[in-house]
C-alpha positions as CSV (number, residue, x, y, z in Angstrom):
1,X,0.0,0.0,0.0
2,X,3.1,2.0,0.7
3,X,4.3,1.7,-2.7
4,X,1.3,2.5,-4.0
5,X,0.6,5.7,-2.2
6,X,3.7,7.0,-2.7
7,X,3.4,5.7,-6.7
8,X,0.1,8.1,-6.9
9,X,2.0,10.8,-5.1
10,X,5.1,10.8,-7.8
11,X,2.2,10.9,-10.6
12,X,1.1,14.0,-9.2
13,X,4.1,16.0,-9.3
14,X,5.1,14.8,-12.6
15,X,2.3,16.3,-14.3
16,X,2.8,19.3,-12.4
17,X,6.2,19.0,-14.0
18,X,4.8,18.8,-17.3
19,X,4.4,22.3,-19.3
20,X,1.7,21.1,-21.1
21,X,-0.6,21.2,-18.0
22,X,0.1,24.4,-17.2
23,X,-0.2,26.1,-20.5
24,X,-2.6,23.8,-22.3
25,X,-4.6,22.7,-19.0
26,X,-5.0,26.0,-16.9
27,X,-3.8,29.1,-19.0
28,X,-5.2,28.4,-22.2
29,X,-8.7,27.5,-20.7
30,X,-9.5,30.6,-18.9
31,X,-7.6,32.5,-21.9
32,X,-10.5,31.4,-23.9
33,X,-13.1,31.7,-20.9
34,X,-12.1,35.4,-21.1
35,X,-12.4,35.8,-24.8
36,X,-15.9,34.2,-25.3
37,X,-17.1,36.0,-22.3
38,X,-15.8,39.6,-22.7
39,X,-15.5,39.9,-25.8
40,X,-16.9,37.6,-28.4
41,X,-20.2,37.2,-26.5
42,X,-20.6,41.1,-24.7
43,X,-24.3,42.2,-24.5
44,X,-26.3,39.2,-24.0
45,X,-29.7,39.6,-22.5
46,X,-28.7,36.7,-20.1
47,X,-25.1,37.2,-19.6
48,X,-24.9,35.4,-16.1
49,X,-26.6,32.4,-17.4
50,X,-24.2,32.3,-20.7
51,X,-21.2,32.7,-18.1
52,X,-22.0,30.0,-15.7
53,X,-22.9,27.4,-19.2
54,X,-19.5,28.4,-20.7
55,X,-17.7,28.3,-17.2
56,X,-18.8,24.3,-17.4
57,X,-17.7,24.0,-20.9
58,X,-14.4,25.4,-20.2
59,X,-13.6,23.1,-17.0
60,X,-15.0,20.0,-19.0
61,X,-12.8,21.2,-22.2
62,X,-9.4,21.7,-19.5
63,X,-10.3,18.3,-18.2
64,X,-11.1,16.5,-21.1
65,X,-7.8,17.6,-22.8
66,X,-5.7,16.7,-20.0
67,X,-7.2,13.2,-19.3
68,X,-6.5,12.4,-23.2
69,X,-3.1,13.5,-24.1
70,X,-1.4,14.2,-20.9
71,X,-1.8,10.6,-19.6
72,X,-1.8,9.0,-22.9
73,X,2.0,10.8,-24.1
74,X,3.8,10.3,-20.6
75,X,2.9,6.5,-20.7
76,X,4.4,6.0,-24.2
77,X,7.2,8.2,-23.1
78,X,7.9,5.9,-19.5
79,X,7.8,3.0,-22.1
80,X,10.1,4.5,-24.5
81,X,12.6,5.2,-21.4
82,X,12.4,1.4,-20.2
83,X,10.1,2.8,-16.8
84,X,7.8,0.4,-18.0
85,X,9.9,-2.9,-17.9
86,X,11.5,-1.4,-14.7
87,X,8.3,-1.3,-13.0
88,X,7.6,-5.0,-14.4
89,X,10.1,-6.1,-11.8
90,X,8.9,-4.2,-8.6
91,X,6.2,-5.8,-6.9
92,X,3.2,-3.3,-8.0
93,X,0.9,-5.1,-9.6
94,X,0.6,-3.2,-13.4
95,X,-3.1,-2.7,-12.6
96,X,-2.4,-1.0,-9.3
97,X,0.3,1.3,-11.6
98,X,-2.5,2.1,-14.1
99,X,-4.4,2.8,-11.1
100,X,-2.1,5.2,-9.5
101,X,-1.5,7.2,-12.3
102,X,-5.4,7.9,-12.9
103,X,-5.5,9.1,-9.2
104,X,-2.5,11.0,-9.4
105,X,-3.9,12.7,-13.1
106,X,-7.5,12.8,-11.4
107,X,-5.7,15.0,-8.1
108,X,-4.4,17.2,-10.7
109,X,-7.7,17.6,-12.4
110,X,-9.2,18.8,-9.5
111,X,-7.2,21.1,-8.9
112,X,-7.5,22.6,-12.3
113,X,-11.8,22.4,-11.6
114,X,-10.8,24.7,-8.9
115,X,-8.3,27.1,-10.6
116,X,-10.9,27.6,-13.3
117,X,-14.1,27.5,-11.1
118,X,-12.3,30.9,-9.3
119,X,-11.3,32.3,-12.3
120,X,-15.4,32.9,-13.3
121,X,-15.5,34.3,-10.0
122,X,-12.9,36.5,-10.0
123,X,-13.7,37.7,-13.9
124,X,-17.4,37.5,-14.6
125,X,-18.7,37.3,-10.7
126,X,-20.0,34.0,-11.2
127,X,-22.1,32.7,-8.5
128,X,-23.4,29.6,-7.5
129,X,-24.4,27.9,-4.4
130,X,-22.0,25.7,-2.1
131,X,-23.9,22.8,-3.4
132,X,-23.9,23.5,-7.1
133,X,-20.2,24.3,-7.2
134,X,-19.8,20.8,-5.1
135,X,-22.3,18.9,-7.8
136,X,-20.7,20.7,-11.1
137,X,-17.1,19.8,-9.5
138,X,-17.6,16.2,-8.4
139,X,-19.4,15.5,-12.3
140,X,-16.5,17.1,-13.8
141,X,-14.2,15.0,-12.2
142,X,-16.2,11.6,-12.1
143,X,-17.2,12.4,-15.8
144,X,-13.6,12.6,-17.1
145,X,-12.7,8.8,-16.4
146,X,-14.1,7.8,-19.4
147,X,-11.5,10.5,-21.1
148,X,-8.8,8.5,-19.0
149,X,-9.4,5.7,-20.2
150,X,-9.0,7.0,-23.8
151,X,-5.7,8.2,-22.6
152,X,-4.6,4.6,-21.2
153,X,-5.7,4.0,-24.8
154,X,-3.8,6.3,-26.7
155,X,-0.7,5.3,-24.5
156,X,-1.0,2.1,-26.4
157,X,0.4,3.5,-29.5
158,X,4.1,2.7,-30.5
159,X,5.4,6.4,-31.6
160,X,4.9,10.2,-29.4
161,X,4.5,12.2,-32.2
162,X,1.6,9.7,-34.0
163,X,-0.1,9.7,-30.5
164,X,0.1,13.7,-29.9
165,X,-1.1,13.7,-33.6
166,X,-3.8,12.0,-33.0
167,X,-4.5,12.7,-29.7
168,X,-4.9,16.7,-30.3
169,X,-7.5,15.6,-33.1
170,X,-9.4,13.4,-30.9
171,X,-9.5,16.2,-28.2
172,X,-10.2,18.8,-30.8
173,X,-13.2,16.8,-32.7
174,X,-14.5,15.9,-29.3
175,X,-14.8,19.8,-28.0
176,X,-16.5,20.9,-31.4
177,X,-19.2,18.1,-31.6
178,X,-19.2,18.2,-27.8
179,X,-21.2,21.7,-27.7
180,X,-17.9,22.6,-25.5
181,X,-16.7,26.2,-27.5
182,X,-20.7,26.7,-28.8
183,X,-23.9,25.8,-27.8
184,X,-24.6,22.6,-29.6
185,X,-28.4,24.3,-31.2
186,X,-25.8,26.5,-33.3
187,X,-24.0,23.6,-34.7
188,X,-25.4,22.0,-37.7
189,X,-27.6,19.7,-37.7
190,X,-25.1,16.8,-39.1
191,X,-22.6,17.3,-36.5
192,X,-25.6,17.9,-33.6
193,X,-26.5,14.7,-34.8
194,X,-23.3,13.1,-34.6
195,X,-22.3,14.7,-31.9
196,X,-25.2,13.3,-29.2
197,X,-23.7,10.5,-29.5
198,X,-20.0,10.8,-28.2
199,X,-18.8,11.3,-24.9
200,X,-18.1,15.0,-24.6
201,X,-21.3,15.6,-25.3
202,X,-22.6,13.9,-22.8
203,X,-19.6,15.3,-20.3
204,X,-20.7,18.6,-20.7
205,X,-24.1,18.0,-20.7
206,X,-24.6,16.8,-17.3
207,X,-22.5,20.0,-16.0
208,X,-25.1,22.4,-17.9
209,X,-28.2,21.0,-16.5
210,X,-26.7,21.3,-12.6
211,X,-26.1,25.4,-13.0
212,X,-29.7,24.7,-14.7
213,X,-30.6,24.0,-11.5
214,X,-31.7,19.8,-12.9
215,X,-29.8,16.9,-12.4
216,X,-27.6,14.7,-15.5
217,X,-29.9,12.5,-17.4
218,X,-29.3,9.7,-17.1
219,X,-28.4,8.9,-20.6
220,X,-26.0,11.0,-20.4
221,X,-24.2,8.5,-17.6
222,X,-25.1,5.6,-19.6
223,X,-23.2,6.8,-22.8
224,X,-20.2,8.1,-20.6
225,X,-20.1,4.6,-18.9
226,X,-20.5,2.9,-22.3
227,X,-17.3,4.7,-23.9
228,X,-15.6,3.6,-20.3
229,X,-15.6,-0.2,-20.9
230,X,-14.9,0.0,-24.9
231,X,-12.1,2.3,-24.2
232,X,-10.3,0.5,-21.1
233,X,-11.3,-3.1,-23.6
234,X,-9.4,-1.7,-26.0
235,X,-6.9,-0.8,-24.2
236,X,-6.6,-4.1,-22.6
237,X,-6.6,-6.2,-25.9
238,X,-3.8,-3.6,-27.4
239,X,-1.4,-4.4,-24.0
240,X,-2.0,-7.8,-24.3
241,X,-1.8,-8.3,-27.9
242,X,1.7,-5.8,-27.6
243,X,3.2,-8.5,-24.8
244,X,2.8,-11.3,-26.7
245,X,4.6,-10.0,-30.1
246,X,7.2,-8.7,-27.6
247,X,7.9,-12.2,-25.9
């Protein structure tokens, strides 16, 4: 248990390490909070409401982007290095290492909720109650495990620069069919329609209809756990299938 505590701990401060996080994570975020609220969108009738919604969008955009390439790129980095076959030999279990680095990645992710939850405070005078900042918090940061996963998944891949490719499209197509940068009733109608069916939809969804003042539907937890178990069977089969060629 030792091991393992002090395994999450050493996942936290790497990714604090990592100037991706800071820049891509928590300054560009807000960066954009702060354009699409005071300046793109200025003079809405209901401002406040607009603020809160893009407030969500932005957290579940920070998260979402972290979750995929952060975790994905610094596995196939520790396996490029040899970390991996080191850690083959230490008595964690691999499990328990996957483990550890979604808490440690999931610590960090709240604190970014936070960092960006004050930032609409301290620039648009956001307010909520203790509960509904509590509610939109804890969904953010249950909701992004499916987006973990998919970064387990991504750290599959043999090469960095094909994962970053790819991951920066995935995170990309996600946020734009996700509603996350517009409301999704200004979107066409073919990507609206595609769009209601992938995850960050869903994701952001269930943050909107809290500062609503509802609750997440509950598709929108059935589609998020769906995407959970095909991205962590995925990335099971693609270990697996990788240790056998390698033996």
């Amino acid at each position: 248990m030792n091991m393992f505590i002090k395994e999450s701990k050493t996942e936290v401060i790497r990714v604090f390490r990592n100037p991706y996080f800071i820049f891509g994570s928590l300054l560009m975020p807000i960066v954009f909070y702060v354009i699409f609220t005071k300046v793109v969108n200025q003079g809405l009738e209901e401002a406040d409401v607009w603020n809160k919604h893009f407030l969500m969008s932005i957290a579940t955009f920070s998260v979402m982007g972290s979750a995929i390439m952060t975790l994905g790129l610094r596995m196939i980095q520790e396996r490029n290095d040899g970390w991996t076959t080191y850690l083959r030999v230490t008595p964690l279990p691999a499990t328990l290492h996957f483990i550890a680095k979604m808490i440690g990645q999931s610590t960090v992710h709240a604190l970014a909720i936070v960092m960006i939850f004050l930032s609409g405070v301290l620039i648009n005078g956001v307010s909520m109650s203790a509960v509904e900042w509590i509610l939109c918090g804890g969904w953010i940061l249950l909701g992004s495990i499916p987006f973990l996963a998919l970064g387990v998944l991504v750290g599959t891949m043999q090469k960095v620069d094909l994962a970053s490719n790819v991951s920066n499209i995935l995170y990309l197509l996600l946020a734009i069919t996700g509603g996350m940068w517009m409301p999704m009733e200004v979107l066409p109608k073919a990507i609206q329609a595609i769009g209601t069916w992938l995850p960050a939809y869903h994701y952001g969804s269930g943050a909107w209809a809290i500062v609503r003042g509802d609750t997440p539907d509950f598709k929108n937890i059935v589609i998020l756990l769906g995407y959970l178990l095909l991205f962590m069977v995925l990335s099971t089969y693609r270990r697996r299938k990788q240790e056998v060629v390698k033996w």
